[in-house]
C-alpha positions in Angstrom: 33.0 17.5 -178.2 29.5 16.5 -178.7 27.7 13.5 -177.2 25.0 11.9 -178.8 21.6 10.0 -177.7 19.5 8.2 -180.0 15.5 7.3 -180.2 12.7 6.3 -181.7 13.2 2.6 -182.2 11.2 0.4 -181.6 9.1 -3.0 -182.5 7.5 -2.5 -186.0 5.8 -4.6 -189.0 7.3 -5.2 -192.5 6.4 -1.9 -194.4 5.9 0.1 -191.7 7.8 3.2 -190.8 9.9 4.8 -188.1 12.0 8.4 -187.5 14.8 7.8 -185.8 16.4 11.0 -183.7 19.9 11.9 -182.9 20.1 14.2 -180.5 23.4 15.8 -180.0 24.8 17.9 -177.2 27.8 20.4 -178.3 28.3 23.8 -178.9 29.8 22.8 -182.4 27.6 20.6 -183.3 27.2 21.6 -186.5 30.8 21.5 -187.5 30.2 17.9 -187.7 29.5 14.9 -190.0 27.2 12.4 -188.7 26.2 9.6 -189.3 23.6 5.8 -188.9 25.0 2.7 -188.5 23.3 -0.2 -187.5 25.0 -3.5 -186.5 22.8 -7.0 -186.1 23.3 -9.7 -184.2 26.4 -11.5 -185.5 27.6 -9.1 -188.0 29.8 -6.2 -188.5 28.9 -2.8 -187.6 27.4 -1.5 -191.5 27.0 1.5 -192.6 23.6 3.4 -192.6 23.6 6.6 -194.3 25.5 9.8 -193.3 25.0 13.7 -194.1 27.8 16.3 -194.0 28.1 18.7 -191.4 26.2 21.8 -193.2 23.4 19.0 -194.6 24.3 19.7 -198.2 25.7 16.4 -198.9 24.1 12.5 -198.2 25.4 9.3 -199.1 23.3 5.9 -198.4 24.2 2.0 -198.4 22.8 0.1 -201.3 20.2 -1.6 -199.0 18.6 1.2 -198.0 18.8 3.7 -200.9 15.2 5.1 -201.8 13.7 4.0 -199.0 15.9 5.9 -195.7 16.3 9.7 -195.2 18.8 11.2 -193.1 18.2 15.1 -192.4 19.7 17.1 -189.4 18.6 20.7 -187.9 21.8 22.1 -187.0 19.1 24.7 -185.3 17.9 21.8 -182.9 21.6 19.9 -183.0 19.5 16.9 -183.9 20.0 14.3 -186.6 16.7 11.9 -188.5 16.5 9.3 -190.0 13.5 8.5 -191.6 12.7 5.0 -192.4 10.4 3.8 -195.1 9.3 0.6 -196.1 10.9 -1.2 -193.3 12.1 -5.0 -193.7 12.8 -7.9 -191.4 16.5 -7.0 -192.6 16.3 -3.8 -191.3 16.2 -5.4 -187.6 19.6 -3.7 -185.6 20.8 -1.9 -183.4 20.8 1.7 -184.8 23.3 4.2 -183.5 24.3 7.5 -184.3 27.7 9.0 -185.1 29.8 12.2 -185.8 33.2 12.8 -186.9 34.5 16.5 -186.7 36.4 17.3 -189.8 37.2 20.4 -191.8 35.6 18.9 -194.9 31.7 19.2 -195.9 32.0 15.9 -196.5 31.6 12.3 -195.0 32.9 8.9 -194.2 31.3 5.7 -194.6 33.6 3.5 -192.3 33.4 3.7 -188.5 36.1 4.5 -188.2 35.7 7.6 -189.4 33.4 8.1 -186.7 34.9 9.1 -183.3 31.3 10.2 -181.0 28.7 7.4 -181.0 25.3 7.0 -178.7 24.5 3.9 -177.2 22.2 2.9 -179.8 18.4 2.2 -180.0 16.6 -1.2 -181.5 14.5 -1.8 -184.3 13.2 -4.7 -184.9 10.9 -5.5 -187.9 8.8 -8.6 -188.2 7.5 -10.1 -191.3 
């Protein structure tokens, strides 16, 4: 079990940044994949970027590649996700996710996904 809470977003300007955090709650926390997801008004829950459970593997959408990081501290059970170069289509709701698994790797659907936090907003203006 691990329950997740999300912060750091927040009302920014085109090519600004922001570090979102993940913290998780869970004494096997780190057995987990996790994950960002963001979801906009009107459209389908997307996938962000997502590391695996021991931080040695990272995958990231199209639209964000080269300019997102995610990172996690198993030592603080807290997920990042640094955001560079921000855009006025970067403007969701951002939540985090974790899937326990036996692999080291990760999923890229939400439904691979079954903790989520409630979210937190970014919005970007141009």
């Amino acid at each position: 079990q691990v329950q997740l809470v999300e912060s750091g977003g927040g009302l920014v300007q085109a090519g600004d940044s922001l570090r979102l955090s993940c913290a998780a709650s869970g004494r096997t926390f780190s057995t987990y994949a996790t994950a960002w997801f963001r979801q906009a008004p009107g459209k389908e829950r997307e996938f962000v970027a997502a590391i695996s459970r021991g931080g040695g593997n990272t995958g990231y959408a199209d639209t964000v590649k080269g300019r997102f990081t995610i990172s996690r501290d198993n030592a603080k059970n807290t997920v990042y996700l640094q955001m560079n170069s921000l855009q006025p289509e970067d403007t969701a709701v951002y939540y985090c996710a974790a899937s326990s698994g036996d692999s080291d790797g990760y999923g890229v659907g939400p439904g691979s996904y079954n903790y989520w936090g409630q979210g937190t907003q970014v919005t970007v203006s141009s």
